[in-house]
RODO-2510 file (C-alpha; in nm, 4 decimals, decimal comma):
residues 67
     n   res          X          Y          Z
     1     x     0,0607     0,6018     0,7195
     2     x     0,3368     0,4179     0,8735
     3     x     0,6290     0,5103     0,6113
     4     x     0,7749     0,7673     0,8405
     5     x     0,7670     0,5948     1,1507
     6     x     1,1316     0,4167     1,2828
     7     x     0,9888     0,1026     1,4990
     8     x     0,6759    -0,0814     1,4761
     9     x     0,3980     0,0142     1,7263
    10     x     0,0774    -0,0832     1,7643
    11     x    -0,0574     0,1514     1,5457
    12     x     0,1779     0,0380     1,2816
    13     x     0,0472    -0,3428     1,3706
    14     x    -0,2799    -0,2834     1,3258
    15     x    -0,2523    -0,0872     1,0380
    16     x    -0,0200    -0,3518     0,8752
    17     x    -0,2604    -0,5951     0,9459
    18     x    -0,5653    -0,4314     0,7328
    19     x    -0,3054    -0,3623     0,4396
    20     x    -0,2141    -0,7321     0,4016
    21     x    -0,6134    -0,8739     0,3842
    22     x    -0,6839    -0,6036     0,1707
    23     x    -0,3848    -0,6689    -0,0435
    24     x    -0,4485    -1,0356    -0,0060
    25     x    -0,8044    -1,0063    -0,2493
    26     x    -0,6096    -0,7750    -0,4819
    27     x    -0,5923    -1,0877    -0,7660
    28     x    -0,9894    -1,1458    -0,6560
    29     x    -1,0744    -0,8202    -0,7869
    30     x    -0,8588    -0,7614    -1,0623
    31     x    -0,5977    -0,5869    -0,8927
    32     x    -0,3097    -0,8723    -0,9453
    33     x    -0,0935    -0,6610    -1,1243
    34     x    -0,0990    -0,3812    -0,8548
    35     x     0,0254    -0,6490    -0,5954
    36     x     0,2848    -0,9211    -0,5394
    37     x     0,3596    -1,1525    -0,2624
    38     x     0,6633    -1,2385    -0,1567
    39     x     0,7059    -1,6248    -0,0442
    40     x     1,0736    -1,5492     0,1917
    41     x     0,8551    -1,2833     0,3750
    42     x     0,5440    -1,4194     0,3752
    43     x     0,3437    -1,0862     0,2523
    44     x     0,1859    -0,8623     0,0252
    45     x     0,3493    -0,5882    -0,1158
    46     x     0,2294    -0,2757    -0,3873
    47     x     0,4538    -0,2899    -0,7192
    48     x     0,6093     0,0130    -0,9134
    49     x     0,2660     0,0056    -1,1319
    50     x    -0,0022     0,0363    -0,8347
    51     x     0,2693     0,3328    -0,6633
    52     x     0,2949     0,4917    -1,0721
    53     x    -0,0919     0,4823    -1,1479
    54     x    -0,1701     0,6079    -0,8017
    55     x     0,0999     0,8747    -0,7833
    56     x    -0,1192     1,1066    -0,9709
    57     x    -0,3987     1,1178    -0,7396
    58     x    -0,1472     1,1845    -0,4692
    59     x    -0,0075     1,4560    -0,6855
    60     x    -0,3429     1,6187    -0,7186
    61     x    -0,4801     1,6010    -0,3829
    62     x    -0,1269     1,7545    -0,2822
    63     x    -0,1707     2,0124    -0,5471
    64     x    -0,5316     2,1364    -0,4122
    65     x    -0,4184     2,1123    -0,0363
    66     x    -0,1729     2,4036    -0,0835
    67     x    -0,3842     2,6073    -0,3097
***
């Protein structure tokens, strides 16, 4: 949602904000290899595997959407 935008806004905030809870209970509920947190930046962030195994879900929906 935010990936195209070039400043933060409060849109982007709030957004941002959801993201990092959610991402937070990602080891909770099994998803700890779809998510690591960085210590110098003090957040959550997806990893290569969560963007790979997702990827084709995004590939599909984009697929049907220009059918």
């Amino acid at each position: 949602m935010n990936s195209y935008k070039t400043r933060e806004d409060s849109v982007f905030k709030q957004t941002d904000e959801i993201e990092q809870y959610v991402f937070s209970l990602a080891k909770k509920y099994g998803f700890d290899n779809w998510i690591e947190y960085d210590k110098s930046l003090n957040k959550y962030f997806s990893t290569v595997l969560m963007e790979s195994d997702l990827h084709k879900y995004i590939d599909k929906y984009n697929h049907n959407r220009t059918k």
